[in-house]
C-alpha positions as CSV (number, residue, x, y, z in Angstrom):
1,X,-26.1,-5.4,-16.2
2,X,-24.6,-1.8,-16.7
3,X,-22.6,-0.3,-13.8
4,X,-24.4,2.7,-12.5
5,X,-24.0,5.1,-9.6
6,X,-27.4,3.8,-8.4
7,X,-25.3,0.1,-8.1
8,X,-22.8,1.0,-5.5
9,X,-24.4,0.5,-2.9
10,X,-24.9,-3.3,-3.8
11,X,-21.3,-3.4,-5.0
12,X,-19.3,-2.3,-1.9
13,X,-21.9,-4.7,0.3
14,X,-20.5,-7.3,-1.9
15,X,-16.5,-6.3,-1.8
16,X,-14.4,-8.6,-1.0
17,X,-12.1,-8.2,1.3
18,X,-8.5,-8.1,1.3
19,X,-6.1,-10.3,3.4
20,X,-4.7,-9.4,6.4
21,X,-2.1,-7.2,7.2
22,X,1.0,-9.7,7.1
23,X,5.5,-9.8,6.9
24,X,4.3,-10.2,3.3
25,X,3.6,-6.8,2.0
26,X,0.1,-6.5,0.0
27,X,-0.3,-4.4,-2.7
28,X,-3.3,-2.1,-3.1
29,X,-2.4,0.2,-6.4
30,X,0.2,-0.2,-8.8
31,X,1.2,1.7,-11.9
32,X,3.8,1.5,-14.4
33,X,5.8,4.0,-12.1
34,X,6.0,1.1,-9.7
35,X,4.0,0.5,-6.5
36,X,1.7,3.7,-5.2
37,X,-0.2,2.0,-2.2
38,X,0.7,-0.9,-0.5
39,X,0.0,-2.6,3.0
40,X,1.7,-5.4,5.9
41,X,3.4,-5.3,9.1
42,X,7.0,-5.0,7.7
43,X,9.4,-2.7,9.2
44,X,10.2,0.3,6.4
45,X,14.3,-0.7,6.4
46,X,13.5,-4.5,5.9
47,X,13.2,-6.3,2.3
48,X,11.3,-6.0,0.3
49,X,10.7,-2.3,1.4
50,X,14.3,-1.3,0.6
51,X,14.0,-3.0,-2.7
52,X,14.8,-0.6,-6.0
53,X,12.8,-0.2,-8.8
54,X,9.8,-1.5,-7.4
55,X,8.1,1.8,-5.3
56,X,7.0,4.9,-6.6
57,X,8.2,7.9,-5.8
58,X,5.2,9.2,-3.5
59,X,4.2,5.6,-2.5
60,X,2.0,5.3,0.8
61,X,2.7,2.3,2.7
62,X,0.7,1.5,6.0
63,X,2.1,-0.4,8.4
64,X,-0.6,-2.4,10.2
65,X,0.3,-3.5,13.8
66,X,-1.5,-4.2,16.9
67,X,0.1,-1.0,19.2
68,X,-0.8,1.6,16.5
69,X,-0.5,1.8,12.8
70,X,2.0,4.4,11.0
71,X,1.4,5.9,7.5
72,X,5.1,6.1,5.7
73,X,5.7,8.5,2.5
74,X,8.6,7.1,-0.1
75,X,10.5,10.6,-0.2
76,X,12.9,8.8,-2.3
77,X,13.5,7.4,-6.2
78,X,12.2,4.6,-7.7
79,X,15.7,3.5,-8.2
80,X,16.4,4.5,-4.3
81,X,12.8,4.3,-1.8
82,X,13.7,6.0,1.6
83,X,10.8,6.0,3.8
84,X,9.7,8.2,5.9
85,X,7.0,8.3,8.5
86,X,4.0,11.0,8.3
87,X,2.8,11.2,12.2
């Protein structure tokens, strides 16, 4: 069956859906620049979040807790991620 724009509806009712936010951080979108959007409850200056060569410069992370999540930005290099938090 072809994919149209008349099949979405039955395709996102039929998603599956992604694990939970975890210390284990889950990656949504990834390029050959490295990691653009990722997920988990990992604090930003923690591995694997300070690991080089593996997030994008302009990466999103969200981390997912309980008293309020927090959106952080990678305002660093690939070779060097510094995070930094968009309230």
């Amino acid at each position: 069956m072809a994919r149209t724009r008349y099949t979405l509806a039955y395709d996102h009712a039929n998603m599956v859906p992604a694990p939970a936010a975890a210390a284990a951080t889950e990656t949504i979108f990834k390029t050959e620049d490295g990691i653009l959007l990722a997920y988990g409850t990992a604090a930003t200056n923690v591995a694997p979040l300070t690991t080089a060569a593996l997030w994008a410069p302009g990466c999103l992370y969200i981390k997912v807790v309980d008293s309020g999540s927090v959106l952080y930005l990678n305002t660093g290099t690939k070779a060097s991620p510094s995070w930094t938090d968009q309230k």
